[in-house]
C-alpha positions as CSV (number, residue, x, y, z in Angstrom):
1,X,41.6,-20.4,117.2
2,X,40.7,-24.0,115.6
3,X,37.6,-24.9,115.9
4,X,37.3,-28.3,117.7
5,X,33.4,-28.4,117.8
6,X,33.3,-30.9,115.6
7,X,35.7,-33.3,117.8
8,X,34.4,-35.7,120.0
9,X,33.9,-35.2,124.1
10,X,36.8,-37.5,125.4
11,X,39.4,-38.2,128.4
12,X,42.4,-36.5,127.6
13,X,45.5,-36.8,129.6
14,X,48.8,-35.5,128.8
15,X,52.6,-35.3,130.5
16,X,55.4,-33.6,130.1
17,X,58.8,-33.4,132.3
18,X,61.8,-31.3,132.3
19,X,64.5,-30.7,134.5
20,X,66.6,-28.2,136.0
21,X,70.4,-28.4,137.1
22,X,71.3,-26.2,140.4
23,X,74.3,-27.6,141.6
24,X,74.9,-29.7,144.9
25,X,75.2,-26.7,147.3
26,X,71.4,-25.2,146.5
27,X,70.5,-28.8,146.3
28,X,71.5,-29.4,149.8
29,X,70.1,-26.5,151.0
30,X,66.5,-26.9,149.3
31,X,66.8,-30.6,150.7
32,X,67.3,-29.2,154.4
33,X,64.8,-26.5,153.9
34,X,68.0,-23.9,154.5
35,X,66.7,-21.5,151.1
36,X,65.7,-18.1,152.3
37,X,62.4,-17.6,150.2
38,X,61.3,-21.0,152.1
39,X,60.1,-24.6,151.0
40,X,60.6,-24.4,147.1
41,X,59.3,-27.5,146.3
42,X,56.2,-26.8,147.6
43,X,56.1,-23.3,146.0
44,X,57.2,-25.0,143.0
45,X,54.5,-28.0,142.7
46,X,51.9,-25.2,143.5
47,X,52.9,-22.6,140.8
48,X,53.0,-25.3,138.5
49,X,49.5,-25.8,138.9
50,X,48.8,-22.3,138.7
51,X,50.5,-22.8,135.3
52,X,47.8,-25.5,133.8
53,X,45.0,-23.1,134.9
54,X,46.7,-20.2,133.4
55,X,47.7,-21.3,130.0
56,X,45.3,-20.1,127.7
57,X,46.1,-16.9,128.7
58,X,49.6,-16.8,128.4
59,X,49.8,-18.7,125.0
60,X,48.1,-17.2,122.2
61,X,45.2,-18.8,120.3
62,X,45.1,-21.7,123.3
63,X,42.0,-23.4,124.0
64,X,40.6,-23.1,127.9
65,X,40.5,-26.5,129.3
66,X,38.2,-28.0,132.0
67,X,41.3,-29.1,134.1
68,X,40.1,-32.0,135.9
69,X,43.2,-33.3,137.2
70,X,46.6,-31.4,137.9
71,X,49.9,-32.7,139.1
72,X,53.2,-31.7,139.5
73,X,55.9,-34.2,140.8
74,X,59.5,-33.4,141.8
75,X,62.3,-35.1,142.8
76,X,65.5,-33.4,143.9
77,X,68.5,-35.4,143.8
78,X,71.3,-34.0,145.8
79,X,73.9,-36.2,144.5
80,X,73.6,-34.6,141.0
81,X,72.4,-31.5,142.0
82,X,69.4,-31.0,140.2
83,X,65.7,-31.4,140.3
84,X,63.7,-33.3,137.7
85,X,59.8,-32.3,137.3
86,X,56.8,-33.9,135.9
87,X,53.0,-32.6,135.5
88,X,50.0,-34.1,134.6
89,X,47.2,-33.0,133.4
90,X,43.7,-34.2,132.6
91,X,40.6,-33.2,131.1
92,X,37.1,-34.2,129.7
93,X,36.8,-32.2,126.2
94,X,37.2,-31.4,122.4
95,X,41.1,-30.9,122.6
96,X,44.2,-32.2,124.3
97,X,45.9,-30.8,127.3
98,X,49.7,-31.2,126.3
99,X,50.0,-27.3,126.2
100,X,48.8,-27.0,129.8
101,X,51.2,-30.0,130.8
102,X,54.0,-28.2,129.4
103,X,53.3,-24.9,130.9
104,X,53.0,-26.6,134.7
105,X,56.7,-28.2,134.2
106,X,57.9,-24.9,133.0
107,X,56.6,-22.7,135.8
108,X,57.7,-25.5,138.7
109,X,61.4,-25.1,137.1
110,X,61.2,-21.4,136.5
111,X,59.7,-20.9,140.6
112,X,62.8,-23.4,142.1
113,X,65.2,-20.8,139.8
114,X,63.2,-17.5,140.7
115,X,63.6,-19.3,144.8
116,X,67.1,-20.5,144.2
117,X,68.7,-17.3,142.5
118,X,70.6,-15.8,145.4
119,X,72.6,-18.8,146.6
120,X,73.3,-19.8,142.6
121,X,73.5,-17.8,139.0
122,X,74.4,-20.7,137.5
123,X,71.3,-22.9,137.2
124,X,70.4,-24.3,133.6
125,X,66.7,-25.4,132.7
126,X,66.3,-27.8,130.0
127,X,65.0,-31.1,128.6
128,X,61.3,-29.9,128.7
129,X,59.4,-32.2,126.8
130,X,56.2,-34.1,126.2
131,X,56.3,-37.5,127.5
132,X,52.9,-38.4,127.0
133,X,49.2,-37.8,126.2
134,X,46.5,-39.8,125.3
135,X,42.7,-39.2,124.3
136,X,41.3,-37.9,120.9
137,X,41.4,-39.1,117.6
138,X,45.4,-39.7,118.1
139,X,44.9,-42.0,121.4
140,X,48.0,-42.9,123.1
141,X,51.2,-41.7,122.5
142,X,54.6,-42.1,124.8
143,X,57.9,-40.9,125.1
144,X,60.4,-43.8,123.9
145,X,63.6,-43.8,125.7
């Protein structure tokens, strides 16, 4: 691991977002609560969080945070048929929490496939990214559109 002892104490926040295409069917089912597993947002927002306090032990050499804050936002649009995610994730500490961010959007859009899977095969995940983090010695960076 690097060693951040050296770093200063600070607020760190960080965001990432992805997405997750399902198709207008499952999208209308999830949205009238018709998915057989049950309410998948919900399951999704809370595995998502389960996935910030789990990072460091699913990715190697990963620093265990001090999670003070962690979010995960969905929104399911039925026109398109998909559902876009966001988490957030804060912490008082030596190093950033952009892993943990990352790994909450990822496990939100793996649970809504792992929930969605018998009504659709054909789901895509992508576009998971970093959208922003601030704290540290780098401070503030965004996404640009």
């Amino acid at each position: 691991m690097v060693d951040v002892s050296e770093k200063d104490v600070t607020l760190r926040e960080a965001a990432a977002a992805g997405r997750i295409e399902i198709g207008r069917e499952c999208a209308e089912l999830i949205g009238y609560g018709k998915i057989p597993k049950g309410d998948v947002l919900a399951a999704a927002r809370i595995a998502g969080i389960m996935g910030v306090k789990k990072t460091s032990e699913l990715i190697p050499l990963c620093h265990s945070l001090n999670i003070t804050k962690a979010e995960v936002s969905l929104d399911l649009d039925t026109e398109n048929g998909s559902v876009s995610a966001v988490c957030t994730v804060r912490t008082v500490g030596r190093t950033g929490a952009e892993m943990e961010a990352l790994t909450g959007v990822s496990t939100a859009l793996l649970t809504i496939y792992d929930m969605c899977k018998s009504v659709s095969k054909k789901m895509r995940i992508g576009d998971i990214r970093l959208i922003k983090k601030s704290g540290g010695r780098s401070g503030l960076w965004e996404e640009r559109n």
